[in-house]
C-alpha positions as CSV (number, residue, x, y, z in Angstrom):
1,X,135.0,74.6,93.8
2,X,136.7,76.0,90.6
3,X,138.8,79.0,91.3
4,X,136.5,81.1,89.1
5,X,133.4,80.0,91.4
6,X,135.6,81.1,94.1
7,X,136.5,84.7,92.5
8,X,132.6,85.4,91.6
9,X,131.3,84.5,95.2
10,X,130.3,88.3,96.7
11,X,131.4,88.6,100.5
12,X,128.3,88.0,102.4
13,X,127.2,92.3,103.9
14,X,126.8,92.3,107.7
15,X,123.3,93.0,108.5
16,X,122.8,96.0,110.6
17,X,119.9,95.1,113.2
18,X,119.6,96.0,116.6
19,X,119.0,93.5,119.6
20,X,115.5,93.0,120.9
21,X,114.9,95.2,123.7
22,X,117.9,97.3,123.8
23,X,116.5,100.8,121.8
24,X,119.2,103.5,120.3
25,X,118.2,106.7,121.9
26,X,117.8,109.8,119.6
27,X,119.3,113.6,120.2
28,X,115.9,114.7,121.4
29,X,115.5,111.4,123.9
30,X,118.5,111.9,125.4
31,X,118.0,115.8,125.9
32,X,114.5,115.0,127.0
33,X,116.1,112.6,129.9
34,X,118.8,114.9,130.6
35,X,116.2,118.3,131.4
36,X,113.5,116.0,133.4
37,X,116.9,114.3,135.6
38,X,118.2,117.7,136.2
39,X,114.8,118.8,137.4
40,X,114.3,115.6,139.8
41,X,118.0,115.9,141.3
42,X,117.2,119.2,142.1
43,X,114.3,117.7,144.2
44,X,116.3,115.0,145.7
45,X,118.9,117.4,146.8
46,X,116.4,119.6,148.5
47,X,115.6,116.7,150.7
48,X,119.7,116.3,151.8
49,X,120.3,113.2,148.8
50,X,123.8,112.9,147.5
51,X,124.6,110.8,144.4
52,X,126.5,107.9,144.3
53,X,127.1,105.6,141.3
54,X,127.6,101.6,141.8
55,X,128.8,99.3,138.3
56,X,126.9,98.0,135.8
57,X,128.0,93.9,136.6
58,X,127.9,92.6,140.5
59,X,128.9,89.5,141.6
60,X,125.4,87.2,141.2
61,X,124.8,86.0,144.4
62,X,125.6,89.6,145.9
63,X,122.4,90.7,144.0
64,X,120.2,87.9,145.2
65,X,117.3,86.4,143.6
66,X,114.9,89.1,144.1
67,X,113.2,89.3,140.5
68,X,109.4,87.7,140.2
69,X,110.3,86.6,136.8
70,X,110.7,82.7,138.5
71,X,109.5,81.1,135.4
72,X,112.7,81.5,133.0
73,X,115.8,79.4,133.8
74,X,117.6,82.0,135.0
75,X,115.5,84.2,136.6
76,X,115.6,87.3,134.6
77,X,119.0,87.9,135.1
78,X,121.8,88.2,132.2
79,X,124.7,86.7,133.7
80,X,128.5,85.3,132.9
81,X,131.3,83.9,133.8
82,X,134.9,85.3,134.6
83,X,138.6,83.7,134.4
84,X,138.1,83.0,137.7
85,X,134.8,80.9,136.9
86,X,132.9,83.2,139.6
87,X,129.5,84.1,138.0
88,X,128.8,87.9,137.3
89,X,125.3,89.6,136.1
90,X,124.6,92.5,135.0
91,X,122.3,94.4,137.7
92,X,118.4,94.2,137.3
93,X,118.0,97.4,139.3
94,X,119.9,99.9,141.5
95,X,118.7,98.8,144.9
96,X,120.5,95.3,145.5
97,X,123.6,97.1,144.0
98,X,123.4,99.9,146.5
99,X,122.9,97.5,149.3
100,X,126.5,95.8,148.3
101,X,128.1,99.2,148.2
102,X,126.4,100.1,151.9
103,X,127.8,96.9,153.3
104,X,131.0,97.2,151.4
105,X,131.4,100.5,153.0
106,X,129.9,100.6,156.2
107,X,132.7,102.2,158.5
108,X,133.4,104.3,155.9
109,X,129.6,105.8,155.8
110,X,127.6,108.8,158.2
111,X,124.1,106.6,159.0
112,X,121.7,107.3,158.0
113,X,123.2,107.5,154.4
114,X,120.5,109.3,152.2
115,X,121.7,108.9,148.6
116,X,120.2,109.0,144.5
117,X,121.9,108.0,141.6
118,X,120.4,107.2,138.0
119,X,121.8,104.1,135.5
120,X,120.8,101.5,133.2
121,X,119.5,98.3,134.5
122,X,118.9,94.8,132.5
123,X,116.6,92.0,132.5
124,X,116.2,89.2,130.5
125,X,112.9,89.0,129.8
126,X,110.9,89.0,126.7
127,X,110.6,92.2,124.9
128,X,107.2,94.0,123.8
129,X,105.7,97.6,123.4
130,X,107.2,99.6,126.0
131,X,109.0,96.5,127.8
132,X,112.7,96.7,127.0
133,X,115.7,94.7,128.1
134,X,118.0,97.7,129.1
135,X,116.4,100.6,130.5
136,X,116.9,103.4,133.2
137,X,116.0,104.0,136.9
138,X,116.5,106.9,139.1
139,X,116.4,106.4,142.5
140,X,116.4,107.7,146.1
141,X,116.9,105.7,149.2
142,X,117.7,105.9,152.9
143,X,119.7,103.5,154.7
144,X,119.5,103.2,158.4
145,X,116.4,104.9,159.0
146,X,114.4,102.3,161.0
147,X,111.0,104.7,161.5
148,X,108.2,105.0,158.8
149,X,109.0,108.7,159.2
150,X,111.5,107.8,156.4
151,X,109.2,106.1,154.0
152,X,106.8,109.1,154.6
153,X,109.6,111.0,153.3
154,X,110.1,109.0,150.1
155,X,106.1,109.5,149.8
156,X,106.3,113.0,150.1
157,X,109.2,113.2,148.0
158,X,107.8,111.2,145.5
159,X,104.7,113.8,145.3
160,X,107.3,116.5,145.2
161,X,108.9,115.2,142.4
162,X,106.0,115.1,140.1
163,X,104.9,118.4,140.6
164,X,108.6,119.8,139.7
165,X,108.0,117.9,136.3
166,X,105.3,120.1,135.8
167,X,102.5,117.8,136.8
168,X,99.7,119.0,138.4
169,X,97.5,117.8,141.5
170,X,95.0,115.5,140.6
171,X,96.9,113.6,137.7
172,X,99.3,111.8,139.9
173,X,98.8,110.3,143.2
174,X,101.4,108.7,145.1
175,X,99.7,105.0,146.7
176,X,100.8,103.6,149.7
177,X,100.3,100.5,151.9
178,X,102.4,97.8,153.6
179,X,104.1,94.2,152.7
180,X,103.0,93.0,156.4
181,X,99.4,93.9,155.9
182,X,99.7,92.1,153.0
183,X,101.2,89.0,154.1
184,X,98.7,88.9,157.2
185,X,96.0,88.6,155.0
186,X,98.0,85.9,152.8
187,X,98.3,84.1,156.1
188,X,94.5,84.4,157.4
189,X,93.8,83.0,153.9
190,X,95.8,79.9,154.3
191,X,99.0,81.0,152.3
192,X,101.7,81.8,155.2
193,X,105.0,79.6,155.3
194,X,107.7,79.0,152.9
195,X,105.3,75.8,151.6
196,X,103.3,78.4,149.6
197,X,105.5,80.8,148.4
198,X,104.8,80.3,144.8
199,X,100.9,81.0,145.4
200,X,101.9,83.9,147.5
201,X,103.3,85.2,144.4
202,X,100.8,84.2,142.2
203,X,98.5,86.3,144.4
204,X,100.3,89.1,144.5
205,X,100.9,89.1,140.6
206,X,97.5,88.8,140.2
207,X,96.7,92.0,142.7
208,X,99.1,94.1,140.5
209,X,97.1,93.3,137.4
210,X,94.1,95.5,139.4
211,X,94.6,98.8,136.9
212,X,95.0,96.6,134.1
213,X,92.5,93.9,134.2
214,X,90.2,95.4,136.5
215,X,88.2,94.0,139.8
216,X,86.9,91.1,137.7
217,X,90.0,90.4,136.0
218,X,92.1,89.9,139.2
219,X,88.8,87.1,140.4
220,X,89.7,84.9,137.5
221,X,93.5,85.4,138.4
222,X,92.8,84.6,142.0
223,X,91.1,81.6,140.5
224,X,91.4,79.0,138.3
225,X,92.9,81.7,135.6
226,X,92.4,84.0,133.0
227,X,92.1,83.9,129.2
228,X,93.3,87.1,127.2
229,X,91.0,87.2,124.8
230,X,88.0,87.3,127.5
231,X,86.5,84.1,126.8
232,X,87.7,80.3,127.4
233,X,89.8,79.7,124.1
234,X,90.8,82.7,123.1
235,X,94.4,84.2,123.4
236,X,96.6,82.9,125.8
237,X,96.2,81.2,129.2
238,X,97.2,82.7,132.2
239,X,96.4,80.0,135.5
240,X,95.4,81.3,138.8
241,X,96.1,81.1,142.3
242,X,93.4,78.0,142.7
243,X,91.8,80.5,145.7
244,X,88.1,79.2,146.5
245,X,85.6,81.5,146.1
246,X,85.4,82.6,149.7
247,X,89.3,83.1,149.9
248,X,88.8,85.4,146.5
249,X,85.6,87.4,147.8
250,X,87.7,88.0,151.1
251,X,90.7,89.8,149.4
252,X,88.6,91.7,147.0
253,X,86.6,93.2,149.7
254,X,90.0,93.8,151.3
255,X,91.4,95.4,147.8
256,X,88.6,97.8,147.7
257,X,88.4,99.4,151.0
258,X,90.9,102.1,149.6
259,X,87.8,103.7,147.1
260,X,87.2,107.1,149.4
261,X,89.2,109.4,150.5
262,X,89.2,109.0,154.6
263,X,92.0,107.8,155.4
264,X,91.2,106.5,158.9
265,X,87.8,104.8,157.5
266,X,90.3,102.5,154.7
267,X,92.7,101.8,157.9
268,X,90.1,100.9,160.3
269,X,88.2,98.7,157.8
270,X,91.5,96.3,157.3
271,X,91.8,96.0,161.1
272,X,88.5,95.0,161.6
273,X,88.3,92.8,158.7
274,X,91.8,91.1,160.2
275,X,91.4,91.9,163.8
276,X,93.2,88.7,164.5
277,X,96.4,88.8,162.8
278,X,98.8,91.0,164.5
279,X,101.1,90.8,161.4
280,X,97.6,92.9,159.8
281,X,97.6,95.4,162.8
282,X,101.5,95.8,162.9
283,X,101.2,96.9,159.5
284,X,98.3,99.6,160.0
285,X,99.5,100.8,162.8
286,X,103.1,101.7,160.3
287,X,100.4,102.8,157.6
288,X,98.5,105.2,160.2
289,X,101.8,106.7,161.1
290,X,103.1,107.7,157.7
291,X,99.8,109.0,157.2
292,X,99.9,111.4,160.3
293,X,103.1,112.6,159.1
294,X,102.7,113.0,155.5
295,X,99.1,115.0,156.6
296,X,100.3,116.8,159.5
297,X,103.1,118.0,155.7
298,X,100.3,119.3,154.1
299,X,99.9,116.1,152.0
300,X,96.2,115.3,151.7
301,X,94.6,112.1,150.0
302,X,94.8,113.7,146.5
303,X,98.7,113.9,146.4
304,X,99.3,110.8,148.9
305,X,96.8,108.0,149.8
306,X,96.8,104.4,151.2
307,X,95.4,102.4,149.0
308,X,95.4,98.5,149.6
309,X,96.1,97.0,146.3
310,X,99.4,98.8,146.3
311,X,101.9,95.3,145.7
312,X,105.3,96.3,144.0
313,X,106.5,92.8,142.3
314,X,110.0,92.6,144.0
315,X,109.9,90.3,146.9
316,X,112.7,91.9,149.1
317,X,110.2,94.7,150.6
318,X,109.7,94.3,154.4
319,X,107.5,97.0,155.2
320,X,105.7,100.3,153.8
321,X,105.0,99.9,149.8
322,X,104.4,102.7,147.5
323,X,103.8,103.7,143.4
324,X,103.5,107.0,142.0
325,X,101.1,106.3,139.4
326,X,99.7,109.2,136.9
327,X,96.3,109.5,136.4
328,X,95.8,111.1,133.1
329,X,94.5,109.2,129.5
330,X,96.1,108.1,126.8
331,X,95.9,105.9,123.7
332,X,97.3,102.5,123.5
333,X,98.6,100.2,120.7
334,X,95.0,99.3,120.1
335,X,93.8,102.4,120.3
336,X,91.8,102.3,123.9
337,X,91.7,104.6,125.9
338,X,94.0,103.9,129.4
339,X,95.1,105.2,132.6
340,X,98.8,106.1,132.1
341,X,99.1,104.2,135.2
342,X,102.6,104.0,137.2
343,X,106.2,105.3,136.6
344,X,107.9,104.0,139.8
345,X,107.7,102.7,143.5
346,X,109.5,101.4,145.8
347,X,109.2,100.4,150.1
348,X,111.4,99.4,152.7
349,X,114.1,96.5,152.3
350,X,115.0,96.2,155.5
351,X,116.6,92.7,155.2
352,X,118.7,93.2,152.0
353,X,121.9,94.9,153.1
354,X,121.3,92.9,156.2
355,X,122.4,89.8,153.8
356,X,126.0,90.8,153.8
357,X,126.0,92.6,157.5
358,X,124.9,90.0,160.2
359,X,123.1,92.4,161.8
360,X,119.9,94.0,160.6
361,X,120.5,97.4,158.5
362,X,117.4,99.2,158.1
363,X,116.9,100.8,154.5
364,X,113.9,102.6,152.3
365,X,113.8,103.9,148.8
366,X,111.6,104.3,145.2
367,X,112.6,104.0,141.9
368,X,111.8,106.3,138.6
369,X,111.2,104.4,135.5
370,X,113.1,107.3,133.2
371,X,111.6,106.6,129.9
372,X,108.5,105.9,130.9
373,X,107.9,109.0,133.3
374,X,109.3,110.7,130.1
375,X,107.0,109.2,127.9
376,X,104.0,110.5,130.4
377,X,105.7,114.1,130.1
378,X,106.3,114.3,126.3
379,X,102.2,113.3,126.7
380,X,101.1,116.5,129.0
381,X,103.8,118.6,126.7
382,X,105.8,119.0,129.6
383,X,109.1,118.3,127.6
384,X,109.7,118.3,124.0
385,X,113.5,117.2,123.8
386,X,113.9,119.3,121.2
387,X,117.3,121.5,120.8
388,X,117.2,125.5,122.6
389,X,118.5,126.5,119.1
390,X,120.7,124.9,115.9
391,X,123.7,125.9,115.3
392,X,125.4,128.8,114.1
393,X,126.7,127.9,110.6
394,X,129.9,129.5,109.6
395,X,130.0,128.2,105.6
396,X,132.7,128.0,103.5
397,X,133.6,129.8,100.3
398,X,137.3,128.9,99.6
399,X,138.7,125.8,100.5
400,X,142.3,127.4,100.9
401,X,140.7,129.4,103.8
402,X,140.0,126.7,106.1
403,X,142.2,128.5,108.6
404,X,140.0,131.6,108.6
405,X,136.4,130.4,109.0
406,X,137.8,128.0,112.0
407,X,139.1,130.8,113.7
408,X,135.6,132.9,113.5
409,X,133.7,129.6,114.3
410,X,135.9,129.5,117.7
411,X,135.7,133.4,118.2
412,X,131.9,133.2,118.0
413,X,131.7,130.0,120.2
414,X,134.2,131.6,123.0
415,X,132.1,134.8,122.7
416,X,128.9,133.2,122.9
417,X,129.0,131.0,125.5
418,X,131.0,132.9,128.3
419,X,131.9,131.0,131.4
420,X,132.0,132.6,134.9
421,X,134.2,132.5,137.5
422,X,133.7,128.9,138.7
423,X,134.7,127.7,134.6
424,X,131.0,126.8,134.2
425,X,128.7,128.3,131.4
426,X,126.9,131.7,132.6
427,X,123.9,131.1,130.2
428,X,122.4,128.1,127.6
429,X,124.5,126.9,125.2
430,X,124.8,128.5,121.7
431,X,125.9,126.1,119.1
432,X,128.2,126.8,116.2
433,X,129.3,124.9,113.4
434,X,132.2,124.9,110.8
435,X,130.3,123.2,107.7
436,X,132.0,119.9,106.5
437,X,131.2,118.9,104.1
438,X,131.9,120.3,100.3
439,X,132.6,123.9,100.0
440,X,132.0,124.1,96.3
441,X,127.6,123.6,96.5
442,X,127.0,127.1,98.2
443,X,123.5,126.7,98.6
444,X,123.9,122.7,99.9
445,X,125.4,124.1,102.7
446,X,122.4,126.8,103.5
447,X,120.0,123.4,102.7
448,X,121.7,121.9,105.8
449,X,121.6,124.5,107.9
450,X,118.0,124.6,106.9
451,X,117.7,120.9,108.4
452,X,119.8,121.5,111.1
453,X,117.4,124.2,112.4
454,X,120.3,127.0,112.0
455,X,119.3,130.5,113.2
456,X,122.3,132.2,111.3
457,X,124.8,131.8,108.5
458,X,128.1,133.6,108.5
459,X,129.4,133.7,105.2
460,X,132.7,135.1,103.7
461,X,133.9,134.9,100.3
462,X,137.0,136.8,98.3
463,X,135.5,139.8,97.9
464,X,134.0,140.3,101.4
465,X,137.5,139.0,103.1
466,X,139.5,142.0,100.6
467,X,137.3,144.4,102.1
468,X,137.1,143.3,105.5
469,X,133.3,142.1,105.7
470,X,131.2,138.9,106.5
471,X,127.7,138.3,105.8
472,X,125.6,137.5,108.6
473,X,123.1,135.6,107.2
474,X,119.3,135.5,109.7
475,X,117.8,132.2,108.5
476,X,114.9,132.6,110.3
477,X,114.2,136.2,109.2
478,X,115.3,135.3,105.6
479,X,112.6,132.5,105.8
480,X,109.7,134.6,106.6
481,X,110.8,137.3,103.9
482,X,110.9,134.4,101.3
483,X,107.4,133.5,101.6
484,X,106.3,137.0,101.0
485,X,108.8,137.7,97.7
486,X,107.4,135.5,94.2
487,X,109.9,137.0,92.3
488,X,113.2,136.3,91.3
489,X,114.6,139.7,90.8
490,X,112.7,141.3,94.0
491,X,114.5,138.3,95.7
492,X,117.9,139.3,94.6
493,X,117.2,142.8,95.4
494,X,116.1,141.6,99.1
495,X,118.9,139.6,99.9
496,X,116.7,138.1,102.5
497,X,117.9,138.7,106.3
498,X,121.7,139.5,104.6
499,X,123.4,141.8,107.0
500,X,126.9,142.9,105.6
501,X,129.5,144.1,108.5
502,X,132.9,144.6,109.5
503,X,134.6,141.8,110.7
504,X,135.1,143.2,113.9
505,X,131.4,143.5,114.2
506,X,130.8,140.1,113.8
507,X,129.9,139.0,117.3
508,X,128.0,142.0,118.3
509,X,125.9,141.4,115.3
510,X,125.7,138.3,115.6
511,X,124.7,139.0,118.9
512,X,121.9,141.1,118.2
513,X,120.4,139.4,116.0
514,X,119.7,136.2,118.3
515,X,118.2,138.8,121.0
516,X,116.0,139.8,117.8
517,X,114.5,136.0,117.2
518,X,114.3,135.7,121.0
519,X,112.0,138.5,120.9
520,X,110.2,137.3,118.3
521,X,109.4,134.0,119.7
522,X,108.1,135.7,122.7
523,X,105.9,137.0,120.9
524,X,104.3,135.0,118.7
C-alpha cells in the first residue's frame, strides 16, 4: 500500500453498544430501587435481620451446580480462570454465596444467624424482554433454624413486605408448599432415584409453566411436548416429560387441589391422594404447621396460602417452598392481558451450607427480584423514581466572578440541608447547582434549568453585586405567570417570579419561597 493510501485510510470509530442482557440504569431507576430497598430493609429489620454483603466472584465449585439451566455447556454460570488456574464464577444468586460465608465463619457467628443483603447476580443465559444477564436480588434468610416456624416467618415476612410497598391485600398472595410433598408424588409416579433426575426436572419445569401456559399447557409439557405457537408446526418445540396419561391426570388432580381457600381441605386432599408415601405426609404434616402459625399471626388465605403447584426452579430446596406472586393485570409485549405473576421466592436449603460443614446446618430464606418487583410498583404508581426537586441554579453573569457564585452555591447547600447531631441530614435533600457550562447565553442557562426541573434561579450580575442584591429567580411561579402574559412589554414589566434582595437575605428567601411551592403542590 502506497503511502498516500495509507495517509487517506480514516481510523476505524469504536462502536458504542451495550452487551446483551446487561441494561444501564437511568437517574429515576436507580432512585426508584433505592426508595422501595429502603422501604423493604425497614421490614427486614423489624423482624431482627442484619445485613451482610458477600463478593461478586466465588470459587465455582463453592457455589455448586444448583441452576436448572442443564442444557448450556456451562450451566448458566459465567466463569474464569485465575493465575493460579483455580476456576472462579461470578455468583448466580445470593444464597450459595451466603452459605460459603456461614461455613467460612461459623465460630465466629451467634446461631441462628438471621441476615439480608441486596447485590447483583449473573447468569448466562439468553437474553429477552424482561430476562437480563445481570440483575438484582434482595434477600432474607435464617441459618440454623431447623423448625418450619422459620419458614413461616419468611412467609409472613414476605406478606409484610408487600404491603410496606404499598400493595394492598388481595393483589399479592404469598404461595406456599413443600419440596418433599413434591418429590413423594415424583416417586409414587415412578420418577424417584438419581436414574430420573432429568425427568424430575422436566416435571418440575413443566409445573412452573402453570400461570403461564395454563392447566392444558402444563398436560402437553408432562407429555410428549408442547408447540409455541399452539398447534403441531408452529413456533418452537418444547419436549415433555414422556408421562402417560394416567401419570399426567394424577398430578393435575394433585396441582389443583389448592383452588379454595380451606386450608385443611387442600392438605387433607394430598394425604389422601398419597396416603402411602410418607415422604407425601412428612411434607403436609411441615405444611400444616406453618399454616397454624402463620393463621394463629393473623395471616389468612388471602395474604398466605398453600398452594400445590408452588415449584421454585433451583434444585437445592429441602423443604417448605414459597413465591410471592402479585395478582394484578397488565399488558404484555403483545399486548394481552396477564397476571403480573411472581417477584420472588425462596424455601429451605438445608443441605447447602451443610456441603462445606460435615454436619447438617439448617437454613431458610426468599429472594426479591428488584427490577421486577419495581416494575410491578411503577405499575400500581407506587413509585415514580422521579427526583423530590431539581436543583437550585445559581447562574453566572461574569466569568471573573467564579469565586462568588461558588461561595453562594455552598452557603445555600450548607443552609439547606442541615445535618443533626449524629452528622446525618435532618430533612430531604435540596439540590443546588453552580451552572457549567458558558456564562455568556443568559437565557441557555434558565433553558437548562428548565430541563433540569429547577425550582429557583439565583442570579447576580454587576449591577446587583455593586448594590448588594441577588435575584431570586421562582421558576415555577415565573412559569405559570408566563402562560397568562401575551405581551412582550407586560412581560418585562412582570419580571415573572423575580424577587430582588439583600444578599444577606438570600437564604431566608430562598427559603420561603420553597415552603411557598410546597404549599402549592399540596394543593393542587
Amino acid at each position: 500500500m502506497s503511502d498516500k493510501k495509507q495517509k487517506q485510510k480514516k481510523p476505524q470509530k469504536l462502536k458504542a453498544r451495550l452487551a446483551r442482557g446487561f441494561p444501564d440504569r437511568s437517574a429515576s431507576d436507580i432512585r426508584a430501587t433505592d426508595e422501595m430497598m429502603a422501604k423493604i430493609k425497614t421490614v427486614y429489620e423489624r423482624f431482627g435481620f442484619e445485613p451482610v454483603e458477600t463478593p461478586f466472584v466465588e470459587y465455582t465449585d463453592a457455589l455448586g451446580k444448583f441452576l436448572p439451566d442443564q442444557d448450556r455447556p456451562n450451566e448458566g454460570v459465567f466463569s474464569f480462570q485465575d493465575d493460579d488456574e483455580q476456576w472462579l464464577s461470578l455468583r448466580y444468586d445470593l444464597t450459595a454465596p451466603l452459605a460459603r460465608h456461614v461455613a467460612e465463619n461459623f465460630n465466629d457467628i451467634q446461631l441462628p444467624y438471621r441476615t439480608y443483603r441486596a447485590g447483583w447476580v449473573f447468569r448466562n443465559e439468553k437474553p429477552g424482554p424482561g430476562r437480563f444477564r445481570q440483575f438484582m436480588q434482595f434477600d432474607a434468610d435464617i441459618v440454623g433454624a431447623p423448625g418450619v416456624q422459620a419458614d413461616a416467618e419468611m412467609c409472613m415476612m414476605m406478606a409484610d413486605t408487600m404491603e410496606a410497598l404499598g400493595i394492598p391485600r388481595g393483589q399479592y398472595v404469598i404461595r406456599v408448599n413443600n419440596r418433599k410433598v413434591l418429590d413423594g408424588v415424583m416417586e409414587a409416579i415412578g420418577l424417584g432415584g438419581e436414574e430420573n433426575a432429568a425427568r424430575r426436572l422436566t416435571v418440575l419445569r413443566a409445573i412452573d409453566k402453570l400461570d403461564k401456559f395454563g392447566i392444558e399447557g402444563v398436560k402437553l409439557l408432562l407429555g410428549a411436548g408442547r408447540w409455541d405457537g399452539g398447534k403441531e408446526g408452529e413456533g418452537d418445540f418444547t419436549p415433555g416429560a414422556g408421562l402417560d396419561a394416567a401419570h399426567i391426570e394424577l398430578l393435575v388432580g394433585f396441582l389443583t387441589i389448592a383452588e379454595g381457600d380451606d386450608v385443611e381441605e387442600t392438605l387433607a386432599s394430598a394425604e389422601n391422594r398419597f396416603e402411602e408415601s410418607a415422604t407425601v405426609l412428612s411434607g403436609v404434616d411441615e405444611l400444616r404447621s406453618i399454616s397454624q402459625v402463620v393463621l394463629a399471626s393473623g395471616y389468612g388465605p388471602d395474604r398466605i396460602k398453600i398452594d400445590p403447584s408452588v415449584v421454585r426452579g433451583l434444585e437445592y430446596y429441602t423443604g417448605p417452598v414459597f413465591e410471592a406472586e402479585l395478582l394484578f393485570d397488565v399488558t404484555n409485549e403483545k399486548g394481552q392481558k396477564v397476571q403480573f405473576g411472581s417477584v420472588g421466592g425462596g424455601g429451605r436449603y438445608d443441605g447447602l451450607v451443610s456441603r462445606f460443614m460435615g454436619q447438617p446446618v439448617p437454613a431458610t430464606g426468599f429472594s426479591i427480584g428488584v427490577s421486577r418487583l419495581m416494575t410491578a410498583l411503577k405499575n400500581l404508581g407506587k413509585l415514580s423514581g422521579d427526583a423530590a426537586t431539581g436543583p437550585i441554579l445559581v447562574t453566572i453573569m461574569d466569568r471573573d466572578r467564579i469565586g462568588d457564585y461558588a461561595k453562594m452555591a455552598q452557603e445555600l447547600r450548607s443552609e439547606l440541608n442541615p445535618l443533626g447531631g449524629d452528622g446525618q441530614p435532618t430533612g430531604p435533600t435540596i439540590p443546588v447547582e453552580l451552572f457549567q457550562g458558558n456564562p455568556k447565553d443568559f437565557p441557555k442557562q434558565l433553558r437548562y434549568a428548565d430541563r433540569r426541573g429547577s425550582p429557583i434561579a439565583v442570579i447576580q450580575g454587576g449591577n446587583e453585586k455593586e448594590a448588594g442584591k441577588v435575584i431570586v429567580k421562582d421558576l415555577i411561579e415565573g412559569k405559570r405567570i408566563a402562560e397568562t402574559i401575551t405581551d412582550n412589554a407586560e412581560w418585562r414589566e412582570a419580571k415573572a417570579g423575580e424577587h430582588l434582595v439583600d444578599e444577606t437575605d438570600l437564604v431566608i428567601t430562598v427559603k420561603r419561597i420553597l415552603a411557598e411551592q410546597a404549599s402549592d403542590a399540596q394543593e393542587i
